[in-house]
N, C-alpha and C positions, 0 to 999 in steps of 0.2 A: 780275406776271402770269406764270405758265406761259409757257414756250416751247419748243416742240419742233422741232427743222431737222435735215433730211436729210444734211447737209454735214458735219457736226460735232455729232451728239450730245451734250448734255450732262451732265456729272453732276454733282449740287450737292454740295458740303460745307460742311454748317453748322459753324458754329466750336464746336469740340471732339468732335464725329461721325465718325470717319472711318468709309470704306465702304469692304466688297471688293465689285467689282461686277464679273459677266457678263452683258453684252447680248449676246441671241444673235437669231438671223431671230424673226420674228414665227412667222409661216406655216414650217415646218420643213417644206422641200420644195420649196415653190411658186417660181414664179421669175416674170420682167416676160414677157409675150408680147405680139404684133404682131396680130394676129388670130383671128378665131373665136372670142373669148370672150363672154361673155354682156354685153349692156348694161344687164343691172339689180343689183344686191346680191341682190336675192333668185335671181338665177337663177347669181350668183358662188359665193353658201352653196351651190347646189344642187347645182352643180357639185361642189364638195368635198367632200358629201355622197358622192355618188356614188362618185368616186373610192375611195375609203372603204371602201363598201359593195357596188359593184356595182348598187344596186337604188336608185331613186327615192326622194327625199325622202318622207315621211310628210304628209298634210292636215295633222292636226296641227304636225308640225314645220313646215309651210310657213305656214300661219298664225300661227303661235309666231314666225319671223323675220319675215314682213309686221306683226307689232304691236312687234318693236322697232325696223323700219326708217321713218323720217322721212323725207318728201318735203319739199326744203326750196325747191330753184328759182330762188336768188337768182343773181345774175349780175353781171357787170361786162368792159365792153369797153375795149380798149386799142388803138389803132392798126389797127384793123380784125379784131382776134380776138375773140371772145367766150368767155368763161371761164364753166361752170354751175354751180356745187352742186347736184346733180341730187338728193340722195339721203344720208343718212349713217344708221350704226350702230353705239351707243354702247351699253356694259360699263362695268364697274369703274374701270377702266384703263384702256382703248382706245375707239378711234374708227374706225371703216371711211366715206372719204366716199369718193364716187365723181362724178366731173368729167365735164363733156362738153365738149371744144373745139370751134369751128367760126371759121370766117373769112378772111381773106387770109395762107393761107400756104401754102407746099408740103408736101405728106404724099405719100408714096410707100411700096411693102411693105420698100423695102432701106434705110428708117432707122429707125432706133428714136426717140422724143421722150421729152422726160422738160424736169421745172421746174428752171431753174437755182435756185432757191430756194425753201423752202416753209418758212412760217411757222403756227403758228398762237397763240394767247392765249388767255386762260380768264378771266373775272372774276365770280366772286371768285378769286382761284389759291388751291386745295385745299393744294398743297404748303406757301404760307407760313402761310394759318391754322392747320394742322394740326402744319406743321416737319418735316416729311417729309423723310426725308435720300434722299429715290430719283432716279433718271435716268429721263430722255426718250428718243425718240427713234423715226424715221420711214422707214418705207419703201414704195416704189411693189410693190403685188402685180402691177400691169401696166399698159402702155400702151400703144393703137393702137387700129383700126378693131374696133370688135367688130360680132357678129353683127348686130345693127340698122344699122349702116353707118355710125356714129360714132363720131367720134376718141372714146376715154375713157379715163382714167384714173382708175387705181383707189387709194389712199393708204389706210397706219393708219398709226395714231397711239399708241404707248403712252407711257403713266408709270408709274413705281412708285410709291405712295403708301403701301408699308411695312405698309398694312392698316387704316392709322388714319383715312380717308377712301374717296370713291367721287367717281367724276366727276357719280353721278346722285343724289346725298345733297342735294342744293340747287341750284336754278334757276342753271345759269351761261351767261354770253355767251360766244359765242364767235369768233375773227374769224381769218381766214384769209386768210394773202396770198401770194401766189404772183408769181415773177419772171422773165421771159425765161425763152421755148420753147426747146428745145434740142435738137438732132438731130444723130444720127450714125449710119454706116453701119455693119449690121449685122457687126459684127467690125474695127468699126474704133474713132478716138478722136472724142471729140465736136469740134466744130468751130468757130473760134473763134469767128464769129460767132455769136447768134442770129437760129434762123430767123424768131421775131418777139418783139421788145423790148417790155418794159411788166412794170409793177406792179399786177395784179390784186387787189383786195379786196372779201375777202365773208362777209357778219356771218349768223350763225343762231346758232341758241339750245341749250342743252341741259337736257334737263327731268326733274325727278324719276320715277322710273317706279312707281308704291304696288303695282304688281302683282308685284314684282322679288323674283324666287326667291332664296334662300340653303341650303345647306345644310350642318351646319357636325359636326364630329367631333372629342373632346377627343383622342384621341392613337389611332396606326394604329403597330401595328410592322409593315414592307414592307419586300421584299427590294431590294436595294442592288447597288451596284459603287461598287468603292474608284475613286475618277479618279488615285491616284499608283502604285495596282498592277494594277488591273485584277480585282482577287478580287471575288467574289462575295461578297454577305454579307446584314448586315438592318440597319435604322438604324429609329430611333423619329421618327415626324414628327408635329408636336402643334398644335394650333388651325387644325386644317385646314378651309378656309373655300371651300366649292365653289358657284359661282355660273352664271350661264349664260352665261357667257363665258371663264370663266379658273378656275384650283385655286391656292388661297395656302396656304403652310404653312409651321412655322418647326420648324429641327433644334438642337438645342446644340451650343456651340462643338467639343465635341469630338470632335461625328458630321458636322463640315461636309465633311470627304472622303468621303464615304460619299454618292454620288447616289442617290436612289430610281429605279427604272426606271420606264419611261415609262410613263404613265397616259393614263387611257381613261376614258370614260364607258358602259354599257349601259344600254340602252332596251330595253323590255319586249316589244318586237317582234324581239329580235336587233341591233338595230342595234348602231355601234360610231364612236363622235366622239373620236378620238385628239386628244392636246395636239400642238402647234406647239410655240415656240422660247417663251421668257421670260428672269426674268433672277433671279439669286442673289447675295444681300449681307448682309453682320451691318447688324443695326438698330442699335444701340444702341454708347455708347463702349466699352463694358467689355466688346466683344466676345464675348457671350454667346446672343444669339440669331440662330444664322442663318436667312435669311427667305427663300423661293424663291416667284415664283408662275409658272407658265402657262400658256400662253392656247388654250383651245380651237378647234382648224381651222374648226368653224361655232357658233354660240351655239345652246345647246340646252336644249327644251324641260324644267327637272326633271322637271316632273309624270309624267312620259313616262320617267324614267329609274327604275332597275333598281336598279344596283350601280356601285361605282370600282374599274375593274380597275388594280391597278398592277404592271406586269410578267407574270406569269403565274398570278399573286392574285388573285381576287375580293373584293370586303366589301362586301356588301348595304346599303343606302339604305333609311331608312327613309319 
């Protein structure tokens, strides 16, 4: 099975694979907050919508996240907390769930909470049917009272699956378990105890989506920066595979210094859904293809999209 933990990231190496690999933030920007933020996923996208844009999610775009976000609801108590999967939203590669706490503990605005461990599993794991040489790995977009007046917490979850897989290619189970609440004061260190003990677990599903956009491009030349001199320049990126949540593409070995500049999506109203953080690794032993993907700040409607700006380039969508 897949596993992803917040603690210690992992990255696989299969025997005779080796990887270069950057994990970088998910959300490029975004950080854990205490309050005021939204208590639903769709009103979390909306928000970074905004940010973004200035102006209000689109109908469409907001119906377009209400069909890929699952209300799941399952639950499980431990020593008088109650733990929810309220909610999750699955891509490619990632998973956005979002948790509601309630029960015997102390919450207060001057500490911050967060899982001392978080697991999840996949069954069938995509990684070893497939042999995916990629890394996992989790992090909280925020934790505390949000605007509804509940503790929640908000988690993703990526993997790298190299391209040769999708999380939503076949019906998988999925189980989540979570360990000791943990709290510390803001600017300070967490504490040793926890403020409540227990092993939470909680099963939901992840399901094929038949409606799941793609849109794929054999080769883009885009302007670049070298990362060991800083020059400006252009690298060739090929099997570029743009979905509604993330951009996968691979460069050859011998344009892997050569970053493409950041990329955008355009939507035919103006709009503008910039990428977040992802990760960059050669696939293959013979170190010839380098593979980058990632992952868009909100998952976005294609139908609705324009063009892929990258850097200060447009190239039109068809």
């Amino acid at each position: 099975m897949t596993k992803l933990e917040r603690r210690n990231p992992k990255k696989r190496f299969p025997k005779g694979v080796l990887i270069a690999a950057a994990i970088l933030a998910v959300l490029a920007g975004s950080a854990i907050a205490t309050a005021g933020m939204p208590g639903t996923l769709q009103g979390w996208f909306a928000r970074q919508w905004t940010e973004q844009n200035d102006t209000e999610m689109s109908a469409e775009q907001l119906v377009f996240i209400d069909h890929l976000t699952e209300k799941v609801g399952v639950q499980d108590t431990q020593n008088g907390v109650t733990v929810t999967l309220d909610s999750v939203t699955a891509g490619d590669s990632g998973v956005c769930l979002l948790l509601k706490v309630s029960g015997s503990y102390e919450e207060d605005e001057d500490h911050r909470y967060d899982f001392g461990r978080v697991e999840l599993t996949l069954d069938p794991d995509p990684e070893k049917i497939h042999d995916t040489p990629g890394g996992s790995g989790i992090q909280t977009l925020y934790s505390g009272t949000a605007s509804d007046g509940e503790f929640t917490v908000l988690l993703q979850y990526t993997i790298d699956l190299a391209g040769k897989s999708t999380l939503l290619d076949e019906p998988r189970v999925a189980t989540l378990v979570l360990e000791d609440l943990n709290r510390k004061e803001i600017g300070g260190d967490w504490e040793e105890a926890p403020t409540a003990e227990g092993t939470w677990t909680l099963h939901f599903s992840l399901s094929p989506d038949e409606e799941w956009q793609v849109r794929t491009i054999p080769e883009l030349e885009v302007p670049a920066q070298n990362q060991n001199t800083r020059e400006a320049g252009r690298t060739t990126i090929r099997e570029v595979r743009i979905s509604a949540t993330e951009i996968q593409y691979v460069q050859s070995a011998e344009e892997q210094a050569w970053e493409p500049e950041r990329a955008a999506l355009i939507l035919g109203d103006g709009s503008v859904v910039e990428r977040g953080g992802g990760s960059s690794r050669f696939q293959d032993a013979e170190y010839t293809r380098w593979s980058s993907t990632y992952y868009w700040r909100v998952p976005v409607d294609l139908s609705q999209v324009t063009a892929l700006r990258i850097g200060n380039e447009t190239f039109p969508l068809e």
